[in-house]
Structure formats: structure tokens, C-alpha cells
C-alpha positions, 0 to 999 in steps of 0.5 A: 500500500505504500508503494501505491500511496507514494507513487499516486504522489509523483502522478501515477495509477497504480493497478494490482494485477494478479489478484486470485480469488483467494487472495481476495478473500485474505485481502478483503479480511485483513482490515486493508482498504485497497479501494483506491487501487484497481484490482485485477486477476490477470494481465490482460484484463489490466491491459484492456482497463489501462488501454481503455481508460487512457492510461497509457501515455504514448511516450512512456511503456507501462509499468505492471508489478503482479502480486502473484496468483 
């Protein structure tokens, strides 16, 4: 989370990526609130979010950091 916090700082959108069903439940019962940040199970659906949303900047290549499955 502080990753994120500290990154929405300097102007960026942090996107979870690799968020099992499993995961969501540990996540959702720990008390952590990670509204702020876009979940995602797979790569692909955070690419089509990113892509349609206009995160993507034309200059820049993307960053992704899964969280693991």
C-alpha cells in the first residue's frame, strides 16, 4: 500500500494485477482498504482497463508489478 500511496504522489495509477480469488478473500479480511487501487486477476484484463481508460501515455511503456496468483 505504500508503494501505491507514494507513487499516486509523483502522478501515477497504480493497478494490482494478479489478484486470485483467494487472495481476495485474505485481502478483503485483513482490515486493508485497497479501494483506491484497481484490482485485477490477470494481465490482460489490466491491459484492456489501462488501454481503455487512457492510461497509457504514448511516450512512456507501462509499468505492471503482479502480486502473484
Amino acid at each position: 500500500m505504500k508503494i501505491g500511496t507514494a507513487s499516486a504522489l509523483m502522478g501515477t495509477k497504480t493497478i494490482l494485477v494478479g489478484i486470485s480469488p483467494s487472495m481476495s478473500l485474505a485481502i478483503s479480511s485483513s482490515g486493508l482498504d485497497f479501494s483506491r487501487f484497481d484490482c485485477f486477476q490477470t494481465l490482460q484484463h489490466s491491459i484492456h482497463y489501462a488501454h481503455r481508460n487512457g492510461l497509457f501515455d504514448k511516450h512512456r511503456r507501462p509499468f505492471f508489478w503482479g502480486c502473484g496468483a
